[in-house]
C-alpha positions as a Markdown table, in Angstrom:
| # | Residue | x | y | z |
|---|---|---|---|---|
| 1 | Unk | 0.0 | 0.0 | 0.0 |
| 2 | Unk | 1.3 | 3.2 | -0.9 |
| 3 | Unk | 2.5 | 5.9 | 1.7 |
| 4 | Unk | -0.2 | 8.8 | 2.3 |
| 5 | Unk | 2.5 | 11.5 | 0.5 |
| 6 | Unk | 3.3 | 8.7 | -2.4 |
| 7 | Unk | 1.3 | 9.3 | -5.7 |
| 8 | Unk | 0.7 | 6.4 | -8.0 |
| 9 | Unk | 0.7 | 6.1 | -11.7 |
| 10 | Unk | -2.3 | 4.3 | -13.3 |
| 11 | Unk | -1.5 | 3.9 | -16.6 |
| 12 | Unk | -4.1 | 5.0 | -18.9 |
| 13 | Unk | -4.6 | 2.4 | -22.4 |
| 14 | Unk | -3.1 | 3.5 | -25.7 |
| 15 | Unk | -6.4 | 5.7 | -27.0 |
| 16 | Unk | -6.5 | 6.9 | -30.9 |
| 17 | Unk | -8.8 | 8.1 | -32.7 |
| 18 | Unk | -9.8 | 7.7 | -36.4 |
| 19 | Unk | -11.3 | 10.5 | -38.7 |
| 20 | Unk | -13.0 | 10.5 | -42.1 |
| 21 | Unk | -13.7 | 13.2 | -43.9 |
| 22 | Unk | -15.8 | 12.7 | -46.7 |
| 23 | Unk | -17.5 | 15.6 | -49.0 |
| 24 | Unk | -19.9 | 14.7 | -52.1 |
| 25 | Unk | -22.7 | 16.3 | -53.5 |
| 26 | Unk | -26.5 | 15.5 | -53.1 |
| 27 | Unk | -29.5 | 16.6 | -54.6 |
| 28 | Unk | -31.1 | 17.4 | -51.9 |
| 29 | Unk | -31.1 | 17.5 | -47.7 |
| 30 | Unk | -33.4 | 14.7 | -47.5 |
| 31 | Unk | -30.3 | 12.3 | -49.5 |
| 32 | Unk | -27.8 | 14.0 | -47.2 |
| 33 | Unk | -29.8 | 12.5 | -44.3 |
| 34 | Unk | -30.5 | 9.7 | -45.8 |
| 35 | Unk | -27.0 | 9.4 | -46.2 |
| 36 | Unk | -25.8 | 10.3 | -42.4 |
| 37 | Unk | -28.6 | 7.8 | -41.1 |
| 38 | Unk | -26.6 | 5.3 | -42.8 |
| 39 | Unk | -23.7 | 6.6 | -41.3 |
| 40 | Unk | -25.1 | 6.4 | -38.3 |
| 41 | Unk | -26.4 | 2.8 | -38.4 |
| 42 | Unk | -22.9 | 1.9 | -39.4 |
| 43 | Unk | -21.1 | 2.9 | -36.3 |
| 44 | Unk | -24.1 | 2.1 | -33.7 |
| 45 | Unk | -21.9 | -0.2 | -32.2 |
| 46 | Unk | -18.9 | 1.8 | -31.6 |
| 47 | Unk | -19.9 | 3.9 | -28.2 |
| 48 | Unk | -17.8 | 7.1 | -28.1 |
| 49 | Unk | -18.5 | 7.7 | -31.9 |
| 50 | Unk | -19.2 | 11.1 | -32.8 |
| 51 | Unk | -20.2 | 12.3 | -36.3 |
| 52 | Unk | -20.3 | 16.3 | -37.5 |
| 53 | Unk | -22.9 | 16.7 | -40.0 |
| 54 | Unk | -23.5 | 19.7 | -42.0 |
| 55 | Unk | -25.2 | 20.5 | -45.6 |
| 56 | Unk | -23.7 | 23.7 | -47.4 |
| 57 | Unk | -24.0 | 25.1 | -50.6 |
| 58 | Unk | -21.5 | 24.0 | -53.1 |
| 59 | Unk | -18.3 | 26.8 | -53.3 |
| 60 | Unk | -18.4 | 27.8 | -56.8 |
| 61 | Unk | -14.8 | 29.5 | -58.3 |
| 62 | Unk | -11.6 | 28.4 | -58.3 |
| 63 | Unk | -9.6 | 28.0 | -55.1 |
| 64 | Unk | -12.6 | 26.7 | -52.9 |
| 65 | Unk | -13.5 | 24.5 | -55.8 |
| 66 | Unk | -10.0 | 23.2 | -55.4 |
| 67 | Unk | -10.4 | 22.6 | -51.4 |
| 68 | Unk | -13.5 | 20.2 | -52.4 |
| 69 | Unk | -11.7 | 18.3 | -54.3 |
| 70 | Unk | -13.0 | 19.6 | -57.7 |
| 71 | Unk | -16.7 | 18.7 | -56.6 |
């Protein structure tokens, strides 16, 4: 047993994380949540999952054309 004054040292597990960014177009918000429900059903099982959802209208001209990947 440790001494009152003595701190221990749990070590905590190896934790990463994984992230997927994915950008497409859609015809309309009802796809996109079509889409995201699917999402959704696909990483039920995985508890600390967190997804960041968002519909925007597509960037039109050059340079933010370029950051979508030419969408």
């Amino acid at each position: 047993m440790p001494e009152p004054n003595e701190t221990t040292k749990n070590p905590l597990p190896k934790q990463e994380i994984c992230t997927i960014r994915i950008v497409f177009p859609v015809e309309s918000d009802e796809q996109a949540i079509g889409f995201k429900r699917k999402i959704d059903s696909l990483l039920a099982d995985i508890n600390d999952s967190v997804i960041q959802f968002s519909i925007m209208s597509r960037p039109t001209g050059g340079r933010a054309d370029d950051r979508m990947g030419g969408l």
